[in-house]
Each structure stands twice: as C-alpha cells, then as structure tokens.
DOTIPA-159026 format. One line per 2 residues: for each residue x, y, z of C-alpha. Coordinates in pm, 1 decimal. Layout:
N
X/Y/Z | ...
This chain:
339
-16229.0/14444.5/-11089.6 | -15859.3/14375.1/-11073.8
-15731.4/14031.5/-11149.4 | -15376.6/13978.5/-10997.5
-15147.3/13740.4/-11167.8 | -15201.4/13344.1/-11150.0
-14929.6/13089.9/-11000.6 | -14715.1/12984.4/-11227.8
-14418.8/12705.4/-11164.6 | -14174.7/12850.1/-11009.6
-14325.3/13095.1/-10859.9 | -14362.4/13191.9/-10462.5
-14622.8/13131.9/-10219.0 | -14612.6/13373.3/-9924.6
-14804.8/13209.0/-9600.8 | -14908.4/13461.5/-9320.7
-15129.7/13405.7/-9029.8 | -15366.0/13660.1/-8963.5
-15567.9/13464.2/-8739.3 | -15438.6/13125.5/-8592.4
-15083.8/12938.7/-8627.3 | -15025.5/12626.3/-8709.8
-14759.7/12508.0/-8445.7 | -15046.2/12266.5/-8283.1
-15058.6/12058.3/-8626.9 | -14730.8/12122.6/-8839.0
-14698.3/11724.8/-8962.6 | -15042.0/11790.5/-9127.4
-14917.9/12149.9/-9182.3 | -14573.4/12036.9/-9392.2
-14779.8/11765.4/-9555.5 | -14981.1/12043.3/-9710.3
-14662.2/12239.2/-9796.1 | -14493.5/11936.6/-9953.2
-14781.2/11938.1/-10184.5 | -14764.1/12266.3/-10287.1
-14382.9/12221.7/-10336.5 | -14420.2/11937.3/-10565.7
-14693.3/12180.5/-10769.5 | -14368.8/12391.7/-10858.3
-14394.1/12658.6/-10618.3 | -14154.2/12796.9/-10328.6
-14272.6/12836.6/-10009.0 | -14175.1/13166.1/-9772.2
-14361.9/13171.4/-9390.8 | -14361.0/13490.0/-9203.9
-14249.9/13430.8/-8850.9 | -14562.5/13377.0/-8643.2
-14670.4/13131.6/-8947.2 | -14556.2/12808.3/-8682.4
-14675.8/12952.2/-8362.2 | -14915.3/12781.2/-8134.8
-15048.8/13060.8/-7990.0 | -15427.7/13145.5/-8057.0
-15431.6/13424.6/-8201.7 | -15078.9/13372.0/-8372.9
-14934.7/13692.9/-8263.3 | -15044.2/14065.3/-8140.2
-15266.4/14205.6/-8385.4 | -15038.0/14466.8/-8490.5
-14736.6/14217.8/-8597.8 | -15029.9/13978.7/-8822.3
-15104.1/14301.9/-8982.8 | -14710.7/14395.3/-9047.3
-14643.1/14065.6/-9185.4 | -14948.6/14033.7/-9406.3
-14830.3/14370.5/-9547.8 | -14448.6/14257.9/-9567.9
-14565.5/13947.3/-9849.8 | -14749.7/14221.2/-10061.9
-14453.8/14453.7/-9998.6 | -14211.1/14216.3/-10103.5
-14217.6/14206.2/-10533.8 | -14021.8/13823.5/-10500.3
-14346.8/13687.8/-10342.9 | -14607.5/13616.2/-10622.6
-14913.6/13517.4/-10408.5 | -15044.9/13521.8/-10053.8
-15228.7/13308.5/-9825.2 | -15324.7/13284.7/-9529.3
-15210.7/12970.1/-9264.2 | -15513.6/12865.0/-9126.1
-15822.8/12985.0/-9003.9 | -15941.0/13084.0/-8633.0
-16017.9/13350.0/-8505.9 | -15975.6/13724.3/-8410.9
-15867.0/13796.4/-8759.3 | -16080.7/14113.6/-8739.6
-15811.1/14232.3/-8459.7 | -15569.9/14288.8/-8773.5
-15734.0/14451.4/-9012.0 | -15713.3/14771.5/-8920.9
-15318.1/14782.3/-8958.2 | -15320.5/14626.1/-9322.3
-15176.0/14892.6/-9571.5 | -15453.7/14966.6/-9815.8
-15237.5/15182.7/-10017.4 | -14978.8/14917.5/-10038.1
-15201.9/14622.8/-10143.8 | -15351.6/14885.2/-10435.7
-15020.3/14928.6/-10561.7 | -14903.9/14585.0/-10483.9
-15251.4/14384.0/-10609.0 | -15148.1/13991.5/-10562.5
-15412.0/13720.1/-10508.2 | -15487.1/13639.6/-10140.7
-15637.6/13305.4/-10091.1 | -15809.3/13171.8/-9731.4
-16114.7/13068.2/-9564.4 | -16314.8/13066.2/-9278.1
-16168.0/13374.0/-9071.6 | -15957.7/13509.4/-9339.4
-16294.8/13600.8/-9504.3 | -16272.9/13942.3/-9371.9
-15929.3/14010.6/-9564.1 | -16137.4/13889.1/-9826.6
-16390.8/14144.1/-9801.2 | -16153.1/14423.0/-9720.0
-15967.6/14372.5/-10047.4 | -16246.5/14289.8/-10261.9
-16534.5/14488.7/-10171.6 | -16345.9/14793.5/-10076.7
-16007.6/14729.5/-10305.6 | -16128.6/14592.3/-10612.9
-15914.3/14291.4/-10594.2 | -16034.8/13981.9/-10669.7
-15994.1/13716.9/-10340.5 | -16021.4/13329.7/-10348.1
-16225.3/13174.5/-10087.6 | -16203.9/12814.9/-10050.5
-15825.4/12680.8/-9915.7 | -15578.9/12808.5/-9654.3
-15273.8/12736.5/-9714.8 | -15297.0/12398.8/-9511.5
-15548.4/12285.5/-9730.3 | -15349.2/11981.1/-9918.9
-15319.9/11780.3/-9615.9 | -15483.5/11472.3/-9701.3
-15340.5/11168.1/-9836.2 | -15430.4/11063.8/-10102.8
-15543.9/11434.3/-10252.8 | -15943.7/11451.4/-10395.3
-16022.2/11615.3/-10697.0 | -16168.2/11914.8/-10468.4
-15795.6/11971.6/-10412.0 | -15665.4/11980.9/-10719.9
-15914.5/12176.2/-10833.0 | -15812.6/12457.6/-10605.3
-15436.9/12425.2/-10748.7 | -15607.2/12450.7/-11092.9
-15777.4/12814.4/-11017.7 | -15453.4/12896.5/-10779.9
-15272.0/12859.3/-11124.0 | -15512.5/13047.5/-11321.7
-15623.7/12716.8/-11502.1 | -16005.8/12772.5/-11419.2
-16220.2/12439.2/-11368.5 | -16556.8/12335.3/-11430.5
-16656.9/12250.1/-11093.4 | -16903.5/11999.4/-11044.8
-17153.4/11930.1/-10745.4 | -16989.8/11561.8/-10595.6
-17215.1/11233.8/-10521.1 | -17033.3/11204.1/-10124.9
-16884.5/11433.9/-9868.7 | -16740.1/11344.7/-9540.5
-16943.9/11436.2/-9243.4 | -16646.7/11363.5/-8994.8
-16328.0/11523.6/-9005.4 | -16110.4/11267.4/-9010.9
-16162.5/10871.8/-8942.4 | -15799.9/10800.2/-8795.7
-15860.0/10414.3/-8797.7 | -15829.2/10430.5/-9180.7
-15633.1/10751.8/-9134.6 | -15859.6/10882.8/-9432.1
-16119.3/11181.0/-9494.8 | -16427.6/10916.4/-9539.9
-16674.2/11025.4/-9773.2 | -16946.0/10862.0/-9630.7
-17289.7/11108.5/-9709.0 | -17469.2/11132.9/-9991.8
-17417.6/11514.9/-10155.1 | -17773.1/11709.6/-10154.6
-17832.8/12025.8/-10324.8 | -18173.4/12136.5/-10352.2
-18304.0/12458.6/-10546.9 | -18564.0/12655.3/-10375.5
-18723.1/12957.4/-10521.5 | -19026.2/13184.0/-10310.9
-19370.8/13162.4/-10447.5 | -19529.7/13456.5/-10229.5
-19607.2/13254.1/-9930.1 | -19337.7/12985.8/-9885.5
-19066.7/12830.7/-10067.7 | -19078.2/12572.9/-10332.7
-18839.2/12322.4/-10481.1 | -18755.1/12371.0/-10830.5
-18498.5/12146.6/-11041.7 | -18343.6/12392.9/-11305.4
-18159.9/12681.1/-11309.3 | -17904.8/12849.4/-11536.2
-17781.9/13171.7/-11395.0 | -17483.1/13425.5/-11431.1
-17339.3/13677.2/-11170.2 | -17035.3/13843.0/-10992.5
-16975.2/13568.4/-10711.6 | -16942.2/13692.6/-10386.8
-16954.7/13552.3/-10014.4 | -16759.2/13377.3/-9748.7
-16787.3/13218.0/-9447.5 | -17145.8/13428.2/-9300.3
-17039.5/13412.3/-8920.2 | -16715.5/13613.6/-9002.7
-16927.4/13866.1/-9292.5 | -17142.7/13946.1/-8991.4
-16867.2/14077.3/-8783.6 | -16732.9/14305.7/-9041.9
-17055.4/14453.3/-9195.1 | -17077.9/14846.0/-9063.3
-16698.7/14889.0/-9056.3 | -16438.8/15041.4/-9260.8
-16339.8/14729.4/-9374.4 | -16637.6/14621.7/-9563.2
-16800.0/14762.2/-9860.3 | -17046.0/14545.8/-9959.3
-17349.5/14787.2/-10047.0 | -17084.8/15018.8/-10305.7
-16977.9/14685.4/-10436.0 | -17321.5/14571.2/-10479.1
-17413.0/14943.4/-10660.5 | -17088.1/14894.7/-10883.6
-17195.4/14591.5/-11020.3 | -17531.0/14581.5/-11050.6
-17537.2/14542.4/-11417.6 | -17379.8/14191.5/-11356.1
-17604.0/14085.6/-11102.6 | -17448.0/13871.3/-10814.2
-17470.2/13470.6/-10706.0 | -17392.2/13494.1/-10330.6
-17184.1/13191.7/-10142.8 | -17232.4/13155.9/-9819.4
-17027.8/12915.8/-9580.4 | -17176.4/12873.1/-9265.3
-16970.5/12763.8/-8959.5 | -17135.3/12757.5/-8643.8
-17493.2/12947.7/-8686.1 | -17769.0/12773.0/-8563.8
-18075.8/12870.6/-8786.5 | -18270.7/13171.8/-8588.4
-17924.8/13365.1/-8622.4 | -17839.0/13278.2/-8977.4
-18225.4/13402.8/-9069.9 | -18152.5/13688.9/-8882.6
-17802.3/13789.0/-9078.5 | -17979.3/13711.1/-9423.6
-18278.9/13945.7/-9304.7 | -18033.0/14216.3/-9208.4
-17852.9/14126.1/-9590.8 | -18210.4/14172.7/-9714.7
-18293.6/14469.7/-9561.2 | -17918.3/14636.9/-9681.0
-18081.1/14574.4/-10008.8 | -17774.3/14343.5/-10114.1
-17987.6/14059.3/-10216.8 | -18187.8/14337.3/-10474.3
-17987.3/14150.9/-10775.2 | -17910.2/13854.7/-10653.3
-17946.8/13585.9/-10921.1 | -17880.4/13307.0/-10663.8
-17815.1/13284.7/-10322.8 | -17612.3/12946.6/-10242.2
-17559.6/12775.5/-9855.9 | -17296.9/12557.0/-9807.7
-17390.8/12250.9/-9526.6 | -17378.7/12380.6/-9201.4
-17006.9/12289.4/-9036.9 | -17123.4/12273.8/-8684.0
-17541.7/12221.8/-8676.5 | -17542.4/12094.4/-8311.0
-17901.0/11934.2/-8308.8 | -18047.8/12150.3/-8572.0
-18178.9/11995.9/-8917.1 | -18172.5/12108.8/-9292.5
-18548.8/12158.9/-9229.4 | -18482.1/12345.4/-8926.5
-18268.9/12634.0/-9095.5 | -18500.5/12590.4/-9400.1
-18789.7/12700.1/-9198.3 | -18614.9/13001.8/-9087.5
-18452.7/13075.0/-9432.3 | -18847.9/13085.3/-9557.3
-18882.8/13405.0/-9391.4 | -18636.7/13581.1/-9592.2
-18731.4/13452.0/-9901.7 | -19048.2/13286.7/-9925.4
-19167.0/13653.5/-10067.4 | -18853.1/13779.9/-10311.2
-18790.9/13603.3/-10620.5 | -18462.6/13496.6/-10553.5
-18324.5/13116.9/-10605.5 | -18168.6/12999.3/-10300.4
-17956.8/12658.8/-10277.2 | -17910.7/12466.8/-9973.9
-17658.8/12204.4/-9910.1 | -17401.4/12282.9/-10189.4
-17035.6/12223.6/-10143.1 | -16899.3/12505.1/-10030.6
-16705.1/12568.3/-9699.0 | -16592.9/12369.4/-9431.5
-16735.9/12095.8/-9472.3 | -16538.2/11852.8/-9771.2
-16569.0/11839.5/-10044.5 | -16570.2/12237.9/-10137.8
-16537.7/12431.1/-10439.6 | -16260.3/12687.1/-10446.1
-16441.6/13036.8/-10554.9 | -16300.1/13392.6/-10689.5
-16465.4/13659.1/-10530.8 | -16545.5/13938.4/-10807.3
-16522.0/13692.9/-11130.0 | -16862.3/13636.7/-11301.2
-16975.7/13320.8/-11206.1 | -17230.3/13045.8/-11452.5
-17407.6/12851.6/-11217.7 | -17644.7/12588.9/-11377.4
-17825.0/12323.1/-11163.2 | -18071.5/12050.2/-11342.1
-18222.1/11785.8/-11117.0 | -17976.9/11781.1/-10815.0
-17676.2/11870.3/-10981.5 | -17477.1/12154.5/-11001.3
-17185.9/12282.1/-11186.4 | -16994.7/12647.8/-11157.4
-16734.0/12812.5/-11401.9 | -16598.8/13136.4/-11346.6
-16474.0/13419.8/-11606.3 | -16256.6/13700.5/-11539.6
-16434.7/14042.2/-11653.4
C-alpha cells in the first residue's frame, strides 16, 4: 500500500471538482477555506472549483484538472470540492500512469468515493474518506473536524464513537449544527438463523468502504478493483465502512448480497453502517430486517448506526491503513496504522 506524504504547514491544498461546484454556497464554501488557511496551508482551485453548474464542468475538463493538481509537484495534496453527482462521468479520463508516478493523498466523500476506489483498489494509494474540501464550514468547529485536520496532517487520532449527532442539517434560527440525537451503535453478530446483539468486540483490519450508493455504480468497471484488493490483503483481513446516502433497505440488502456473493465479505472482521442520510419513512429495524438476510448465517460482526458519513458527527477514515476497531457496551473507538 502506498502512503503519500501528510500536510504539513505550509504546504498546498489543491481543490478540484469532479462532481459538483460550489458557486451555489461559496460564503459557506470560503468559510471552510479560511479554516484551512488558518491550519497553515495554501489554497489553489482549479477553474470549475466555483461553478454552479451541476455537474461542475464536461466530464472531460473534471478529469484534466484532477490530473493537472497531481501533475503539478508545488501542490502537496488533493481534494475534492464537494460532492454530487456524475463523478463516474470523469473517471475514465484520469491519468493512471500519472497519479502512480505522482502518488499524493486525495481526500472526499460521498461521490468522490469512486476516485477513491479507482486509486486505492486499483492504484495502491491510500484515499481518505470522510471531508471534502468544504468540510470546515461550521462555526464554531466540533472535534469531528479537527480530527480530520489531525489525519489530513498525518497526526493520526483516536477516534471515539460521540454521545449526540445532529439529525438536521442546519437549524438557521441558532445558525448552528444542533446536536440534538442521542449516538447509537449497536454490534450485531449472526447466530445461524438471525442476528444477535453482542456488546464487545476488539478487531483489526485493512479499512475499506465509502459511501455504498456510489460503490454500487462502479463495481464491474475498470475503475474498481475490489475483489484483487480483497485477494492482496487477505492476510490482514478487512473492517468495511459503509456510508449510506439515500438507499432505502431492500436495495442496500441487495448491494451487500451482491458484496457477499463477490466473496468480499470472506475476511471481513467487521462490517460497519453509518446512519442512513436520507431514510424517508424507513426505520433502523426496517434495514435491520433486511441486513439479517445477509448475515444472519456468516460469522461476521456488523455495526449499525456508527458515525460515519453524511450524517455529523463522522470519523475521517484512510482507505488501505489497518484499522483497530474495539467496541464495549455501546461505544466505539478506531485508530489507524500505516503498514
């Protein structure tokens, strides 16, 4: 697995948008930016970075100036703008050969996820999943936030499972992120027959995952190598994260059967869900009762409701480090090593 180099201060940030721009919401855009600016790092946008347009430009411009900010030896990172969609439009005209010889970190969520699995699963290059580059936006910043920073800079935290999250966007009478929902992580493991809760678990694997909608779209192409990543590091085992935007439950039980069936949960050590960003009606029972059919017969732990994804707070995960998961009694916490 290749580890590009952390941030350090002074150092350059490269923003693309492979997928949507940011001209519909620059004063929470440049509010992120000021943030990382007063981290110590420079700033560089590539032109269709403060668009409005949705996507942010033709396909084959997103993939020239993705390739321009791992062409370009003064820019020490990349990530990408925002999320969105049609982000699979431009992966065909990224520069493989380039980004091999040019390995930097790449950072996004949501859409950007299939960048992610390009460069990990089929590159070898490590990817963080967690923040887009307009991620800092809130005032004041959680500890979710600075957390990112701290991996961004190579500075690799503990993370911990938190006691709230917010469950709506933004409340703009108090013009704050309210955290107003207790946290709930619960460990289920199969017995044969059903699933069962258990309270413990202390696990190590090579983390892997993204947001599951976007994974879907990607699995079968050329851009996705998730079964020779799987065989390469089988010794290691693997702790799956999955972020789940808009899936009700029959079609995320039918993407983790088709996982299941690709034999990529065969050494799983975990398999973690982040809350559902956009349930509709649908219940954590619901989606557990369809979850049971995937692993109510394969002795794999599976957590539900961890913080990971959309919804906030999130942890901020390297795709290809080994990951130490331990959970005891509701509570989680995740480090990550580099090997």
């Amino acid at each position: 697995m290749i580890y590009p180099k952390f941030l350090k201060e002074g150092d350059t940030i490269g923003i693309c948008a492979p997928s949507f721009g940011v001209g519909h919401k620059l004063e929470w855009f440049d509010l992120s930016i000021e943030t990382l600016n007063e981290a110590g790092f420079d700033v560089v946008e590539t032109e269709s970075v403060r668009n409005e347009a949705f996507p942010s430009a033709p396909a084959e411009i997103r993939g020239a100036e993705f390739n321009e900010l791992f062409e370009d030896d003064d820019i020490d990172f990349v990530m990408s703008a925002s999320g969105g969609d049609y982000n699979v439009e431009m992966l065909p005209y990224i520069d493989q050969e380039l980004v091999k010889s040019h390995p930097k970190w790449f950072a996004g969520y949501s859409d950007p996820t299939s960048i992610e699995m390009l460069l990990t699963t089929v590159l070898d290059i490590a990817t963080i999943y967690g923040v887009n580059a307009g991620a800092w936006d809130w005032r004041p910043l959680h500890k979710f936030q600075y957390d990112a920073l701290d991996v961004m800079t190579g500075d690799l935290p503990v993370q911990t499972s938190y006691e709230m999250w917010a469950s709506e966007a933004f409340d703009d009478e108090e013009s704050l992120h309210m955290m107003d929902t207790p946290v709930e992580w619960t460990l289920l493991r199969g017995n044969g027959t059903e699933l069962e809760e258990e309270y413990s678990l202390d696990v190590s694997g090579r983390l892997i995952g993204g947001c599951i909608d976007v994974i879907d779209w990607v699995i079968g192409t050329p851009y996705e190598d998730l079964k020779g990543f799987c065989e390469r590091y089988k010794e290691d085992g693997f702790i799956w994260f999955f972020d789940n935007y808009d899936l009700n439950p029959m079609a995320l039980m039918y993407i983790c059967r088709k996982f299941r069936n690709m034999g990529l949960f065969d050494n799983a050590k975990a398999v973690i869900f982040g809350r559902p960003c956009m349930p509709g009606d649908a219940t954590d029972i619901d989606y557990l009762e369809q979850l049971e059919r995937v692993f109510e017969d394969i002795d794999v732990p599976m957590i539900w409701g961890a913080d990971i994804g959309h919804t906030k707070p999130s942890f901020t995960l390297i795709n290809g480090a080994i990951g130490h998961f331990r959970f005891e009694d509701g509570e989680a916490e995740l480090s990550m090593e580099l090997r």
